[in-house]
Structure formats: structure tokens, C-alpha cells
N, C-alpha and C positions, 0 to 999 in steps of 0.2 A: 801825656797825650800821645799818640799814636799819630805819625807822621808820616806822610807820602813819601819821605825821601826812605824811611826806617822800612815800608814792600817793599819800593823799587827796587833797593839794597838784595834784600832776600829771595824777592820774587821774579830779578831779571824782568821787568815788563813792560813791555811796547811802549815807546816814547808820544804815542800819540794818543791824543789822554781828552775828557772833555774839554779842558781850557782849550785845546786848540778850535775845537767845534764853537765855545764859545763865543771866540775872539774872532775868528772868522765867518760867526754867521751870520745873516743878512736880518733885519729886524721885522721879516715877515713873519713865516710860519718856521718857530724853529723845530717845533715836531717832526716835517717834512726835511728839512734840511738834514738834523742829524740821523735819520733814517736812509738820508741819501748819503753822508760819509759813510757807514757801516757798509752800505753794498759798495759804494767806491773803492775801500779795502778790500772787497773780496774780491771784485772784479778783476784788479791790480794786483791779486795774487799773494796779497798779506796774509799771512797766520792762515792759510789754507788748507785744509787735509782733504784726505778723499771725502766725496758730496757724500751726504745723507738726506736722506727724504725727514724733512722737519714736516710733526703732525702735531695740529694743536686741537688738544681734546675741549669740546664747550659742555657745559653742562649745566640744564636751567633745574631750580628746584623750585617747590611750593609750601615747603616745610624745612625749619632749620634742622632737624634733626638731617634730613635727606643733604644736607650743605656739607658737612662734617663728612662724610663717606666720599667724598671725594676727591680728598686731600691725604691718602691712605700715608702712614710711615709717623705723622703731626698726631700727640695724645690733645684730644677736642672735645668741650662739650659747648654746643651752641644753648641759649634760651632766648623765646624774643621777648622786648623790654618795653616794644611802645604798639599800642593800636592797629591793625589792621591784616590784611588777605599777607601772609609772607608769599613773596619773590625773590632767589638769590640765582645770580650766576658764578659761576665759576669758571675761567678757562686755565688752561694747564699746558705747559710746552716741558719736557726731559729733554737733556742734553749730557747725556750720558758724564754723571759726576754734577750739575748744574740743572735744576730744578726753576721753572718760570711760572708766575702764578698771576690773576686778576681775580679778585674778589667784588661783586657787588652786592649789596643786601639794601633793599628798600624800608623796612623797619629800624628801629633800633634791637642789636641781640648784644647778650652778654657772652662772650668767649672767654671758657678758659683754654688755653694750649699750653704744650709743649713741645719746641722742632725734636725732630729728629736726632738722634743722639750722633753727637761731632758734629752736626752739620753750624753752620752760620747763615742766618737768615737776614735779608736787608728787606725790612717791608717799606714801602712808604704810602703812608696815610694820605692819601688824596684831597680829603674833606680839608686838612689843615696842615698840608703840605710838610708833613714832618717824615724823619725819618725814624725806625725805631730800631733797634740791632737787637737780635736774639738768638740764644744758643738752646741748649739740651736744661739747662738751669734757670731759663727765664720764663717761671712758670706761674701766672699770675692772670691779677681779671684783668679785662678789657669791655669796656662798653660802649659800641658804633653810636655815630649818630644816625637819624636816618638817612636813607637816599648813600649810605656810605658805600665809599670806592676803596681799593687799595691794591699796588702789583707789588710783587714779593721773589726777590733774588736768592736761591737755596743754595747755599755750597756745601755741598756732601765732606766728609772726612776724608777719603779719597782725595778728592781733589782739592782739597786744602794743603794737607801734607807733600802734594808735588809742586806745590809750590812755595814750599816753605811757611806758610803763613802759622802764626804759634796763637793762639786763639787768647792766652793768659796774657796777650802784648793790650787788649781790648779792655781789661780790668775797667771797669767804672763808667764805661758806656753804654753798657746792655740796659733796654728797659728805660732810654732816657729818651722823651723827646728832641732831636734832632734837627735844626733848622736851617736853609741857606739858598738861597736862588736858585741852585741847582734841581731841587729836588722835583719841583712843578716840573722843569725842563725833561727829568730824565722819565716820571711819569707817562708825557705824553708821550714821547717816543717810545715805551716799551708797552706800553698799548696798544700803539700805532703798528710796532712792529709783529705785535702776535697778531692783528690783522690783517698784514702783507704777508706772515708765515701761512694764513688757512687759504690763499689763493695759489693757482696752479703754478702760475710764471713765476714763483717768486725765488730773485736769486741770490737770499744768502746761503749759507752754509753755518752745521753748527759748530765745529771748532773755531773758527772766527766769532762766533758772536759769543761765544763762551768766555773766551779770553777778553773781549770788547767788554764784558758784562761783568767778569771781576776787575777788571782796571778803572771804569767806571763808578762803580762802585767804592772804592778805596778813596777815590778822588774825593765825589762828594762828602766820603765820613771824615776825610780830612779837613775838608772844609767847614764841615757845620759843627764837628766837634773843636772849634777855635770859637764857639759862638758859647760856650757853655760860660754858668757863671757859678764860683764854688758855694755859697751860702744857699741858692737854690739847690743843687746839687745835692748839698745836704739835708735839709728841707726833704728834698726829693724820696732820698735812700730813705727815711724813717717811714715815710706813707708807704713806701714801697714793701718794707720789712712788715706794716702790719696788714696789707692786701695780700702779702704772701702769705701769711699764717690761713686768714680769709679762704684764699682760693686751694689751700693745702689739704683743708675741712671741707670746703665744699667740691672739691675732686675725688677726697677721701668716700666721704660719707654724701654720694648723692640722694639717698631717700632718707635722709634724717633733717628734721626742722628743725628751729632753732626758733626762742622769739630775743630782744635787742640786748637785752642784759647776758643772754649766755652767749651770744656774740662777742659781745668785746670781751668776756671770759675766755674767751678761745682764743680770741687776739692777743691777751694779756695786755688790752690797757684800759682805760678809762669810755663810759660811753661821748664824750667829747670829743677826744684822739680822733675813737672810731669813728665820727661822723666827718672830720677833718680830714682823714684818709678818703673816704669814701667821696666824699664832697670834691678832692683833687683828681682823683683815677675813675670815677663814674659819673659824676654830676649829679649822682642819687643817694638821698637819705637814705642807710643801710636797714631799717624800717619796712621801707619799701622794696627794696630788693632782695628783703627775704621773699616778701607775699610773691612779686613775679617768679621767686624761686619755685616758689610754693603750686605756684598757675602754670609753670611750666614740668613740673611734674607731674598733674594734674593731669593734663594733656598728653605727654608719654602715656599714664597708663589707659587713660581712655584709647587711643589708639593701640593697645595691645588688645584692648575689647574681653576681656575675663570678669568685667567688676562692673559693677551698677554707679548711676551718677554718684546718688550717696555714697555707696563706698569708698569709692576715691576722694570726695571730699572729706570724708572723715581722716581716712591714712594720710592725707595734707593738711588736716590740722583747720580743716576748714567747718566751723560746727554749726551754721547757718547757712544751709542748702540754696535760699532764694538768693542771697548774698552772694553767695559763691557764684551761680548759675549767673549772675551779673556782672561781677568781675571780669567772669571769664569771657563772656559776650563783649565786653565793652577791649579787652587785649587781644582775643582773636576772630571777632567778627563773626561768631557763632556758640551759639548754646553748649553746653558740656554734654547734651541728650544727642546736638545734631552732628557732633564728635562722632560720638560712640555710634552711633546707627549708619554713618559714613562709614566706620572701620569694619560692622558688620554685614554690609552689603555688599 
């Protein structure tokens, strides 16, 4: 396991670390409070460089596909997975080496991703307060629930290597749910704080919060990875090893279908395994998660507008027209006719 003392070691890093925020904060609003140490250091002239104008970019969409294009550098394919109008936001803070992110999406969508090659990502899951660690190799499905939240800490390779940090010290954490008090705590504050960065007065600076962001950071993984337990763990890696074959096929080959049997042939295991995997990393019968695959392709190509309803149902495998045309009404809240005649008007 990977231990706080085992950075500090390598990374020389500032002795004041959330335990002290912790331990010192008042049992009201701790959002507010550790957003008010963070400017107290800068104030005070801690980890200071010269000022930069911090700009955080927001950005509302109405289609998943439009969510994904605004996360440039991350290989992404969104689908959405549960009923209704899609709404996503995204904001976005750079800090030259250190990447700041806020995700919201009102449906359920299936993500695949992959960060950025070198980088280390620390997302944490809002809905269920977890942490997740990801690299250039953790590339696999993910499916929100709805109303989902999540902010996400990006350390580039750059700025990894100046701090010493060896990415191969993390072996066996990546891609694992992550648990610990901390995590709600650091949530709201980095929420909190990309909403105090889009006002005029606002007086942090970004090499302090940069530094504040990966100390931070290490803390809590140190923390919640003392919460792991090894039989889960293992457990864990096997689902995990056959969702990555899953998402390897379905990243590969996005306009090819599949129905349940040549699934778990691609997975190489049993259709039980596959439903056991699926049932742990999606909460969905793999069954069904071809069809949404199926409905959201569907959708892509109707909004390229070149091909008739029928057509597209047919290249999706879909051979009952009124069926289809229901489906698709009942996932995205409009006809597959009032699709296409939106994209050509």
C-alpha cells in the first residue's frame, strides 16, 4: 500500500495537509472553512509564485455526445442509459501541469474513457462518495447514476516527474472504489472553490492551490486505501479484467452489434461470469446494455441526417420499425422521425 510518509519522502511536501484542516475545523460548514485555509496560505504568502488570472471555463450541454468534446486530451464515448431531455455541465479550471474538472449529468450515460497518457487522475464520485484513481491504462465502462456529480484532480506527467511521484508505487489501486470521510469533505470544497475562482475578487493564486491539490490528494488516498479489503479486491480485479475485454470491443468496434452469447465470447467467459461482472460495474443486465448500445448509435446516426428512420434501424440491428420508434421515444423523449428532421432543419 502506498503511504503518506513514502510522497512526503520523495515529494518534500508542505507539512500542512487536510488532517490539520480537519482537526481544527469547527463543526459548521466545513466546505467554507477549508476554502478559507487555502486563501489563508496564500494570503500569508505560502507556496506563492507570481499571480495568474485563474479562468474557469463552464459549459452546459443537451446531448452526450456534445459532453465528451469538452474534456479534449481524455479518449471518451458517452451513451445515455436512462429516460429523458439530456442536460450535462461541465466546468474546467488548467493550472498549468494540473487539470480541475466538475461533471454533472442529469440521466444515467455509459462512459468509456481513457486519461490522458502519464497523467493521474483522482475523480471522486459524489453520488457515493468514493474515490476512483486513474491512469493512461484504466480504461473501462462506467455507468452514472442519474442526477450524477463528480470533480476530478488531473496531474499531467510533467508535473508528476517534478515531484518525484513513480506512478508503478500505485499498482493495485487504480479502478477501485475508494472510501473515507475525507472524500465528501474535499468534494465540497473543490466545488466551492471553482465557484469562488469564476468571481472577480477572488484571491487565490494557482501555484498554491496546485501544490494544496496534490497534497491533498495523496492524503486522502492514503487514507481510504487502508480501508480496502483483499478477498474483495480480488473479487474485484476478475469483474474488472472481464469489463475490460467489454469496453476494449466496444471502443474498438463502435458500429458493430453484438447480441448476449457473442458477448461473453468476446469476454471469454461463461454468460453467468458476464452477467456477474456487469451486475457489479453497471447495475445492468448486459442484454440490455447492448440495446441502449444499440439506441445510442441509432441516435448518432440520425443526427448526421444522411439515412431514413428505417435505415438506421436496420444498421442497428433493429428489424421492427414501430418497436424501435418506441424504444427510442421512451430513452430519449422523442421519436427517431423528430430526431432526424431536428438535424435537418
Amino acid at each position: 500500500m502506498v503511504g503518506r510518509k513514502a510522497f512526503s519522502a520523495e515529494g518534500h511536501f508542505p507539512q500542512v495537509t487536510l488532517r490539520t484542516i480537519l482537526v481544527a475545523a469547527p463543526q459548521g460548514d466545513l466546505s467554507t472553512f477549508f476554502g478559507n485555509q487555502c486563501t489563508k496560505r496564500v494570503q500569508l504568502g505560502q507556496r506563492v509564485t507570481t499571480p495568474t488570472a485563474l479562468q474557469v471555463q463552464d459549459y452546459r450541454t443537451t446531448d452526450v455526445t456534445e459532453q465528451t468534446r469538452a474534456t479534449p486530451g481524455w479518449q471518451q464515448q458517452y451513451r445515455q442509459m436512462s429516460p429523458g431531455h439530456f442536460n450535462g455541465q461541465l466546468r474546467w479550471l488548467g493550472l498549468d501541469g494540473v487539470e480541475v474538472y466538475e461533471e454533472r449529468l442529469n440521466t444515467r450515460v455509459e462512459q468509456f474513457f481513457r486519461a490522458p497518457s502519464g497523467a493521474l487522475a483522482f475523480c471522486f464520485d459524489r453520488s457515493e462518495n468514493s474515490l476512483y484513481l486513474l491512469n493512461e491504462d484504466s480504461r473501462n465502462i462506467w455507468i452514472t447514476p442519474e442526477n450524477y456529480q463528480e470533480v476530478a484532480v488531473v496531474f499531467e506527467q510533467p508535473f508528476l516527474a517534478s515531484h518525484g511521484l513513480d506512478l508503478e508505487r500505485l499498482r493495485g489501486l487504480f479502478m477501485v472504489p475508494l472510501t473515507c470521510q475525507q472524500n465528501a469533505l474535499f468534494g465540497n470544497w473543490l466545488s466551492a472553490t471553482l465557484t469562488q475562482l469564476g468571481q472577480a475578487d477572488c484571491p487565490l493564486e494557482g501555484g498554491a492551490l496546485r501544490e494544496q491539490l496534490l497534497e491533498d490528494c495523496l492524503f486522502i488516498l492514503d487514507n481510504a486505501g487502508q480501508h480496502l479489503q483483499g478477498d474483495a479486491l480480488g473479487r474485484r480485479d476478475e469483474e474488472r479484467a472481464i469489463m475490460r475485454r467489454v469496453s476494449e470491443w466496444a471502443a474498438d468496434c463502435p458500429d458493430e452489434t453484438l447480441n448476449l452469447l457473442q458477448l461473453a465470447k468476446v469476454a471469454g467467459v461463461s454468460v453467468r461470469q458476464l452477467q456477474q461482472a456487469f451486475k457489479g460495474f453497471t447495475n445492468l443486465p448486459p442484454a440490455h446494455w447492448l440495446r441502449l448500445r444499440r439506441l445510442n448509435g441509432a441516435r448518432r446516426d440520425l443526427l448526421v441526417g444522411d439515412a431514413t428512420v428505417a435505415e438506421v434501424a436496420m444498421r442497428w440491428s433493429f428489424w421492427h420499425l414501430g418497436r424501435f420508434s418506441e424504444s427510442y421515444r421512451q430513452l430519449f423523449r422523442e421519436l427517431p422521425s423528430e430526431t432526424l428532421r431536428r438535424c435537418k432543419s
